[in-house]
C-alpha positions in Angstrom: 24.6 10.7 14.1 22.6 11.3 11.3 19.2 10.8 10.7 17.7 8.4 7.8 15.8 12.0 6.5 19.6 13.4 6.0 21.2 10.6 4.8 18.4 10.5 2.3 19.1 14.2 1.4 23.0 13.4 1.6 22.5 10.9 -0.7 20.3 12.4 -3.3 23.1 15.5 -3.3 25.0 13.3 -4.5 23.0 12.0 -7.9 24.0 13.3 -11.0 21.9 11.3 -13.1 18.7 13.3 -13.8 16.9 10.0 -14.7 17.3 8.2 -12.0 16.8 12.0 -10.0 13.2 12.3 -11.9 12.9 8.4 -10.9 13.3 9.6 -7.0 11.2 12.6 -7.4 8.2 10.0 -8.7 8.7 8.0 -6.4 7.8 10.5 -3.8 5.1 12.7 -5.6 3.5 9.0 -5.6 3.9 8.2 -2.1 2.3 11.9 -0.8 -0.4 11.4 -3.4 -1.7 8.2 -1.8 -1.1 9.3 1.6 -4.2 9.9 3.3 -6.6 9.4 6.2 -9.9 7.2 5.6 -12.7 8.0 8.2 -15.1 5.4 8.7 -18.5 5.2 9.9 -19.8 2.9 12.5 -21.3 0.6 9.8 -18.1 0.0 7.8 -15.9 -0.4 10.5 -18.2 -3.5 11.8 -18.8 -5.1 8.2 -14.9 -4.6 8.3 -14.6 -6.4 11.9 -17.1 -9.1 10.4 -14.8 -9.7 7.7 -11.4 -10.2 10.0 -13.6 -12.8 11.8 -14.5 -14.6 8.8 -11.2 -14.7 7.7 -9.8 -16.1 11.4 -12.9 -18.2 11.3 -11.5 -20.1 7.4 -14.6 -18.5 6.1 -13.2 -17.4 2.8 -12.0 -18.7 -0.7 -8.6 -19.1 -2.1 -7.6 -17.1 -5.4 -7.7 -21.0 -7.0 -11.3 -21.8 -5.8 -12.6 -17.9 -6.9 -10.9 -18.4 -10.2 -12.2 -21.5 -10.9 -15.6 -20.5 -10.0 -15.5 -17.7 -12.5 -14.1 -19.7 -14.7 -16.6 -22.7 -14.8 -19.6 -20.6 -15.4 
């Protein structure tokens, strides 16, 4: 049985159009480009923790109420 890496590769053999090829190729130079590892401190994995809580907690604002804030002023 293949795996979903070869059938990937299978099927890209298989492309003759370069456009949609360069499309592929994009697609991928964009996905290893934003592919990394954040460290955090000690500090911004609490505020972060804080924040989760908040949100569990209903301490936050829709997108309507911060718009309309903005908005009004």
């Amino acid at each position: 049985m293949s795996t979903v890496k070869e059938k990937i590769i299978k099927g890209i053999q298989n492309i003759d159009n370069e456009e949609l090829l360069q499309e592929v190729y994009t697609l991928i130079q964009d996905i290893q480009e934003t592919k990394q590892v954040i460290t955090l401190n000690a500090e911004q994995k609490l505020l972060i923790e804080e924040a989760r809580n908040d949100y569990k907690s209903g301490r936050y604002y829709s997108t309507e109420e911060t718009f309309k804030d903005l908005l009004d002023d």
